[in-house]
LOPA-981053 format. One record per atom (N, C-alpha, C): residue in three letters; z, x, y. Coordinates in steps of 0.05 Angstrom, whole numbers, padded with zeros to 5 digits, always signed. Last residue first. Layout:
N
ALAZXY ...
% end
This chain:
187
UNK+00379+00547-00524 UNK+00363+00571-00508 UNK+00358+00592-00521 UNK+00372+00481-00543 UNK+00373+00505-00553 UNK+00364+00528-00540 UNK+00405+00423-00520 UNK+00382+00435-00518 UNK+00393+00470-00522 UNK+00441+00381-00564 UNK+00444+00410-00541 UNK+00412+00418-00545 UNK+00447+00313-00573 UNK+00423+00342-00580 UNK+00438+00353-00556 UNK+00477+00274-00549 UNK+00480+00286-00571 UNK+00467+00313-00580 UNK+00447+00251-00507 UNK+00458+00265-00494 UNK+00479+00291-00519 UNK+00377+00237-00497 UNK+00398+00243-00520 UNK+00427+00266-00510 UNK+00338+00226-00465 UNK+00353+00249-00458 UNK+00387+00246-00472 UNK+00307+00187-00492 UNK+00294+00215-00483 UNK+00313+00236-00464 UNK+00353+00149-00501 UNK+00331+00169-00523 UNK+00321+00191-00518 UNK+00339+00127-00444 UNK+00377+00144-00462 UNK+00363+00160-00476 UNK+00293+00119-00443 UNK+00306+00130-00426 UNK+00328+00150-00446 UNK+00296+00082-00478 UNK+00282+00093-00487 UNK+00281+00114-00457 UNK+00330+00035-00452 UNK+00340+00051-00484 UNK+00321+00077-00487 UNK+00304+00021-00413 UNK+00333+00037-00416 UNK+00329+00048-00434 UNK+00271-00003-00427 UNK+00246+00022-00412 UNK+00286+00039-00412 UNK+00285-00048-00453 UNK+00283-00026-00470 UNK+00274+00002-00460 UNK+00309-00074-00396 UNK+00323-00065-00416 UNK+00316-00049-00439 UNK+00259-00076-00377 UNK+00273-00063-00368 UNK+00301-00061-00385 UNK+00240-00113-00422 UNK+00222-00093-00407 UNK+00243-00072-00395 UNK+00276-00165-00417 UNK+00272-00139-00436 UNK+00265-00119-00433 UNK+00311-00167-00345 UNK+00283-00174-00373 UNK+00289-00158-00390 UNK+00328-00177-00302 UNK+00344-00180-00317 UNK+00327-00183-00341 UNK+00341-00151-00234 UNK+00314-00148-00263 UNK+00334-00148-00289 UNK+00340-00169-00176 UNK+00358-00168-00195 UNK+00331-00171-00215 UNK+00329-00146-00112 UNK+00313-00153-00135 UNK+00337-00143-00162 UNK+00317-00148-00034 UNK+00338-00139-00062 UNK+00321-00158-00091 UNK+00289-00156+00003 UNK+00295-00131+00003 UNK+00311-00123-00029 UNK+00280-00226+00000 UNK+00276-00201+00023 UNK+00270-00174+00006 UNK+00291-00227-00071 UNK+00291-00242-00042 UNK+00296-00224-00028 UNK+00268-00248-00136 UNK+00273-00225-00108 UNK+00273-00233-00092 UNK+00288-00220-00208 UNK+00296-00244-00180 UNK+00289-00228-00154 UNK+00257-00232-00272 UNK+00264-00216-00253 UNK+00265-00228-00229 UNK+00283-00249-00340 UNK+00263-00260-00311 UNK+00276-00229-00293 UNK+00277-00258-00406 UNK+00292-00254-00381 UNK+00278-00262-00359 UNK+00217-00227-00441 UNK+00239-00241-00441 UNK+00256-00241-00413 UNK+00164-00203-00428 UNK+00182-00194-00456 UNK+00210-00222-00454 UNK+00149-00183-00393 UNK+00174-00189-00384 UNK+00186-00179-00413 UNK+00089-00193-00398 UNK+00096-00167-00397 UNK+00130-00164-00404 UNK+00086-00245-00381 UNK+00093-00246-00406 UNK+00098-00214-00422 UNK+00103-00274-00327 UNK+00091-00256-00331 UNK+00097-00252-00365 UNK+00089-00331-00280 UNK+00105-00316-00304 UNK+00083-00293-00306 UNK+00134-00349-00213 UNK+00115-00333-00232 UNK+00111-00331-00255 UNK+00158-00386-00165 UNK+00160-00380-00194 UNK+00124-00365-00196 UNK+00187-00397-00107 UNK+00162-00384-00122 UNK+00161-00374-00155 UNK+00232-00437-00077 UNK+00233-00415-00096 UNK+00204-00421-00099 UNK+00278-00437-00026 UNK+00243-00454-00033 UNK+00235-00426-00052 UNK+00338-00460+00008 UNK+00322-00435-00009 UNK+00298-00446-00016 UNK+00367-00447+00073 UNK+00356-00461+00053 UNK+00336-00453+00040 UNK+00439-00429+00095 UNK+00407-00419+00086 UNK+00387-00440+00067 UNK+00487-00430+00093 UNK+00470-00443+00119 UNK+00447-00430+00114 UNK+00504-00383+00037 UNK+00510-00414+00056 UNK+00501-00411+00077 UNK+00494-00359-00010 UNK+00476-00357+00018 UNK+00474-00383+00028 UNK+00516-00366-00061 UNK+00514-00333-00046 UNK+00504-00340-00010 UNK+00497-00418-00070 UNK+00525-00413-00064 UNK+00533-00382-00055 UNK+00442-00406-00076 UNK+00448-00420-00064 UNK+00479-00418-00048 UNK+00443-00381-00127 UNK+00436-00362-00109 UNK+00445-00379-00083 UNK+00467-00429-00162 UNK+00480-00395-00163 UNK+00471-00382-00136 UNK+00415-00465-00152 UNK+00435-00463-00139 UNK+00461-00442-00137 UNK+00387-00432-00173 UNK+00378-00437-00150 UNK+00397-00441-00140 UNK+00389-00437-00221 UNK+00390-00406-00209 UNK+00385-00414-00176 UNK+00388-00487-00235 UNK+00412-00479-00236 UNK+00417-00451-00229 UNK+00331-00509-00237 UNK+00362-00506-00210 UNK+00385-00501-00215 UNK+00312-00471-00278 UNK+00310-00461-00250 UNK+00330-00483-00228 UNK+00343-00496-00316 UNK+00340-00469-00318 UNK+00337-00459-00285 UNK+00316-00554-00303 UNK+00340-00546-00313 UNK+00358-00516-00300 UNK+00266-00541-00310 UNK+00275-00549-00290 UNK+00292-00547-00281 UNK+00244-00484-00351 UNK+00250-00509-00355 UNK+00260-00520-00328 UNK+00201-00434-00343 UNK+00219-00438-00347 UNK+00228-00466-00342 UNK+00147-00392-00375 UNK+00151-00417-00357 UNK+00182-00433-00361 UNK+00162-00328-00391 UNK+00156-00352-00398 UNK+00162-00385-00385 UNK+00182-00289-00371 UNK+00166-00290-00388 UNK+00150-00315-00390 UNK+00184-00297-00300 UNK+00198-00293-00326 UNK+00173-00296-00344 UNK+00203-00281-00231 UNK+00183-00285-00258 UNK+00201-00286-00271 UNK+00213-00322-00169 UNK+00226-00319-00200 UNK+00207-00314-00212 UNK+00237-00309-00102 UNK+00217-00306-00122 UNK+00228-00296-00146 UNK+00268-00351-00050 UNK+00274-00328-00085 UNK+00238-00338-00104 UNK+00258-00345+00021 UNK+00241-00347+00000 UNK+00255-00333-00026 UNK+00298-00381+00060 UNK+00295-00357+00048 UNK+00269-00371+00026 UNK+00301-00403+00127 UNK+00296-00413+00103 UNK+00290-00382+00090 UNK+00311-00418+00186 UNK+00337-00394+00172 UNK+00332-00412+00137 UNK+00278-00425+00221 UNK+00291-00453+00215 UNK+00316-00435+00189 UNK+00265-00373+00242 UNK+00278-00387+00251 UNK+00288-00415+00245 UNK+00244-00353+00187 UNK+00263-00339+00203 UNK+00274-00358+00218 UNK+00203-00374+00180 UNK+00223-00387+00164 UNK+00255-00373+00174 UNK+00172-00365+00238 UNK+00177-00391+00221 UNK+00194-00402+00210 UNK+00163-00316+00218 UNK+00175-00315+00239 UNK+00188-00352+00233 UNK+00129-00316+00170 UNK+00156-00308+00162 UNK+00174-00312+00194 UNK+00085-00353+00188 UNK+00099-00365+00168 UNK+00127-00346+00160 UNK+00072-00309+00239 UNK+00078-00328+00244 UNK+00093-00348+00216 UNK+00049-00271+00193 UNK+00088-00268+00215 UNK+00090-00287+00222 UNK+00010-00296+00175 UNK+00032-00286+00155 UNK+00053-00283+00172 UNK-00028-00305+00210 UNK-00014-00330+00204 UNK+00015-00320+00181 UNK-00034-00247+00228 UNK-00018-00271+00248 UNK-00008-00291+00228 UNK-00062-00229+00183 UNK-00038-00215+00191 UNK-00023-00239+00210 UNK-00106-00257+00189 UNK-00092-00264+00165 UNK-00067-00250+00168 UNK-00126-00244+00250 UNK-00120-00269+00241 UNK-00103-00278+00219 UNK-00145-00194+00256 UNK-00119-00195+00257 UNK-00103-00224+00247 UNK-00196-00207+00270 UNK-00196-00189+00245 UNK-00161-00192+00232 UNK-00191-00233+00333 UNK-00201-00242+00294 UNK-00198-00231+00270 UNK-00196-00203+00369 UNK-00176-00199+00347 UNK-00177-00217+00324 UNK-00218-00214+00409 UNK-00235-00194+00395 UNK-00208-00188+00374 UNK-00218-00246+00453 UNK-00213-00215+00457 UNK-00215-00196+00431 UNK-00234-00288+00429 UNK-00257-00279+00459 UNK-00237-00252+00461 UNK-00213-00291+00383 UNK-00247-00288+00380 UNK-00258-00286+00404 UNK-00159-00312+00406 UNK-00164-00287+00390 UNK-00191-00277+00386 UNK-00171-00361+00427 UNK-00158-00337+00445 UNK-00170-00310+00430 UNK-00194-00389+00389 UNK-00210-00390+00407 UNK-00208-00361+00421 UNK-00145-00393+00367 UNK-00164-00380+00350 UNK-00185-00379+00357 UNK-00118-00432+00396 UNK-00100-00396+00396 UNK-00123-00386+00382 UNK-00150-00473+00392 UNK-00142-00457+00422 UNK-00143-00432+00413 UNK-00125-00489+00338 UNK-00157-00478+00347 UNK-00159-00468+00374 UNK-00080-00492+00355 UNK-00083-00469+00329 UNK-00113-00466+00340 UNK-00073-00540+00381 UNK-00067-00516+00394 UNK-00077-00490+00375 UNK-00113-00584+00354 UNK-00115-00573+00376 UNK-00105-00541+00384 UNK-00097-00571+00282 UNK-00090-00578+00311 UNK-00097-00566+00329 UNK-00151-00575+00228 UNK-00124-00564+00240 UNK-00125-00574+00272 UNK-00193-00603+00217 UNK-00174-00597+00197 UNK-00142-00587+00200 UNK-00224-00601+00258 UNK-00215-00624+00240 UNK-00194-00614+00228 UNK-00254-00540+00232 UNK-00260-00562+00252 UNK-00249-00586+00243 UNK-00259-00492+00198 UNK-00231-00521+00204 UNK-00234-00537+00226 UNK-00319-00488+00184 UNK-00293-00491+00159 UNK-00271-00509+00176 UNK-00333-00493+00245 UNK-00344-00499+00220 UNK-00328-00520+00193 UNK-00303-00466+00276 UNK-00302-00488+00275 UNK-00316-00503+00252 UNK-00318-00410+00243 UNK-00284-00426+00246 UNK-00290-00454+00246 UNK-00374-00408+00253 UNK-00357-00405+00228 UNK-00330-00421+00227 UNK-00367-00406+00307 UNK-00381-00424+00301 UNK-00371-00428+00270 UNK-00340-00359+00324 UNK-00322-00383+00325 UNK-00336-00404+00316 UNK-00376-00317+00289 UNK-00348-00328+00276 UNK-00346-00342+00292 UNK-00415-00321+00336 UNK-00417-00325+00314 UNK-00394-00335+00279 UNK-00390-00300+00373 UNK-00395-00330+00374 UNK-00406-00342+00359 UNK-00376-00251+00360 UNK-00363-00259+00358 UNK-00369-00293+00370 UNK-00432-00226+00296 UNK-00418-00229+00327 UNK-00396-00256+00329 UNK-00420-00182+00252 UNK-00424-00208+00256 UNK-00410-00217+00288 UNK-00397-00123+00252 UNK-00437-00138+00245 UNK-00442-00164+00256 UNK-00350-00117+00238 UNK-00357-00116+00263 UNK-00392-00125+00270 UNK-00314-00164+00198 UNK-00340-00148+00207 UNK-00341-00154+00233 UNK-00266-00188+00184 UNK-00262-00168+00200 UNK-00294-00151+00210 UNK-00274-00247+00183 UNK-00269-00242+00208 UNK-00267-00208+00206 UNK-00310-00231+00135 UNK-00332-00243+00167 UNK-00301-00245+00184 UNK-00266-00220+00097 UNK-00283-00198+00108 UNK-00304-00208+00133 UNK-00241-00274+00095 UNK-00226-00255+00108 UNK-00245-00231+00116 UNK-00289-00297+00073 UNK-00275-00308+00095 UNK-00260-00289+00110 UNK-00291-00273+00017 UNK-00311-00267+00032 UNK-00300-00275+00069 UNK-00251-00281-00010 UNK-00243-00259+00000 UNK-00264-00252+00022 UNK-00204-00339-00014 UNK-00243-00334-00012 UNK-00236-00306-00002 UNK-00153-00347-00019 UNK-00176-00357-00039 UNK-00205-00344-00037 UNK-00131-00325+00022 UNK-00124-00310-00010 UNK-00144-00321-00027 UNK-00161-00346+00062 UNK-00159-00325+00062 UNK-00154-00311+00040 UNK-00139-00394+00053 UNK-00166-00400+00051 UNK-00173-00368+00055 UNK-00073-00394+00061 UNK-00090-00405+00038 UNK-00118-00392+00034 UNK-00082-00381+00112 UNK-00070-00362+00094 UNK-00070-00371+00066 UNK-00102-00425+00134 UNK-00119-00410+00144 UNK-00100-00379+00116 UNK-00052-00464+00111 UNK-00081-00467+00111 UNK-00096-00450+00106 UNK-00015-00447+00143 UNK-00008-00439+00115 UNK-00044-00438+00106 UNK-00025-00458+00200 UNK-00023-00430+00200 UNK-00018-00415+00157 UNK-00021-00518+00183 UNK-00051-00498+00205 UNK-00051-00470+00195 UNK+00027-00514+00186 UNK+00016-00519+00163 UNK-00021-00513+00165 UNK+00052-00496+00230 UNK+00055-00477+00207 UNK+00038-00488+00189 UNK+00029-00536+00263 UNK+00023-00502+00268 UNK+00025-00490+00247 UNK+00055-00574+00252 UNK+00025-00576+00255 UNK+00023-00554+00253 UNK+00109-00556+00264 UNK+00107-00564+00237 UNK+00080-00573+00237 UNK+00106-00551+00324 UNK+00121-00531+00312 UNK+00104-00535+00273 UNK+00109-00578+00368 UNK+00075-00583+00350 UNK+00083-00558+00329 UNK+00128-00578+00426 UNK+00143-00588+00394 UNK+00115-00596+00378 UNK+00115-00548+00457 UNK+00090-00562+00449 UNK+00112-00578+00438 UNK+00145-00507+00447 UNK+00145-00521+00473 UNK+00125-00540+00471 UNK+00141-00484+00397 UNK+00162-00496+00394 UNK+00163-00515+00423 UNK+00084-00468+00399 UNK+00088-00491+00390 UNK+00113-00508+00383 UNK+00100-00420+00440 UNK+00080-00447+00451 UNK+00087-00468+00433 UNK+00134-00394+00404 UNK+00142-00402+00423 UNK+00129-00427+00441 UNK+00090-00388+00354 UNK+00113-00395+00355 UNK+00123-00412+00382 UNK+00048-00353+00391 UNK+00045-00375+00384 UNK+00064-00397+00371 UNK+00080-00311+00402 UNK+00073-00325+00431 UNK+00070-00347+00414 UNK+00093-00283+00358 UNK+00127-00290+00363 UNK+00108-00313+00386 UNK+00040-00268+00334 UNK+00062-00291+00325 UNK+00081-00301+00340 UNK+00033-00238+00371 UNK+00011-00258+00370 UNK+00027-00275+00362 UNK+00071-00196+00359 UNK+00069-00206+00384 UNK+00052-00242+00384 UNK+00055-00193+00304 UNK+00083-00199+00301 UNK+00084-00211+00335 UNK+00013-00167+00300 UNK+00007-00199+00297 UNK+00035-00205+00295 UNK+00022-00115+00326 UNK+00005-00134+00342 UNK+00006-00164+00332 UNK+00058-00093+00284 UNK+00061-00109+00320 UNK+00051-00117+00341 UNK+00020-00097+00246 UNK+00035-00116+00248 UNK+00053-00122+00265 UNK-00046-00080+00234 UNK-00029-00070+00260 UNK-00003-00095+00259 UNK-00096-00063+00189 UNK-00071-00068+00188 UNK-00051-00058+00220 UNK-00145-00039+00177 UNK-00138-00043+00205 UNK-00113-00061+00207 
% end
């Protein structure tokens, strides 16, 4: 039940309240929280989408787990959503609301795998390369490893992805190989 112009609306209102609030940096970390506690526990994300479990039943749940834990206005907006019945929509909200977020303070996310955990060194110095591509932008990198890699790393931000690994350098070779451009195929 994936609808992301519904939690892109939900996002852009709650945004706008907590930029008039100025409660802007409570919100997102409210809003990282609840998208934390969602990738961690899979059971949390399935009680807001059951339809089995009533809905004063989840706000008792909510207040439960973040009672305290998060700001007045986030528990409001999560009050809003459980009396019209969009709770289910909740892990979709806090996700536009954290990309609407970085959208407007104009912060990029580079996601780095590589084989192998890479030295400090290593990573600000790709940081800053990518840095100097993307003036009035500020970057907050995600490292990964993957050991599939074989070697190198692979880079992604938004929409574009530089793959600079072995993996993809031998899945070449063995490409070329399989269409030997030396062999005439024989009719």
């Amino acid at each position: 039940m994936h609808n992301p112009r519904l939690a892109g609306r939900y996002a852009k209102s709650l945004l706008d309240i907590a930029n008039e609030q100025q409660q802007l940096e409570a919100v997102l970390a409210d809003m990282q929280l609840l998208q934390q506690l969602c990738r961690q526990n899979r059971d949390f994300e399935m009680l807001l989408r059951s339809p089995v479990v009533k809905p004063d039943k989840k706000q008792s749940i909510l207040d439960a787990i973040l009672g305290g834990r998060i700001s007045p206005l986030s528990s409001a907006f999560m009050k809003l959503l459980v009396s019209k019945g969009r709770e289910a929509s909740l892990p979709e909200i806090a996700a536009a609301f954290i990309a609407s977020y970085k959208a407007q303070k104009r912060i990029k996310t580079l996601r780095i795998t590589s084989a192998a955990p890479m030295s400090e060194a290593v990573k600000s110095g790709i940081l800053a390369k990518v840095a100097q591509s993307m003036p009035g932008y500020e970057l907050e990198m995600e490292e990964s490893v993957d050991a599939d890699l074989i070697g190198g790393y692979v880079l992604e931000m938004d929409s574009k992805m530089v793959d600079a690994s072995i993996r993809r350098d031998l899945n070449d070779v063995r490409k070329q190989f399989a269409e030997n451009l030396y062999i005439h195929n024989i009719r």
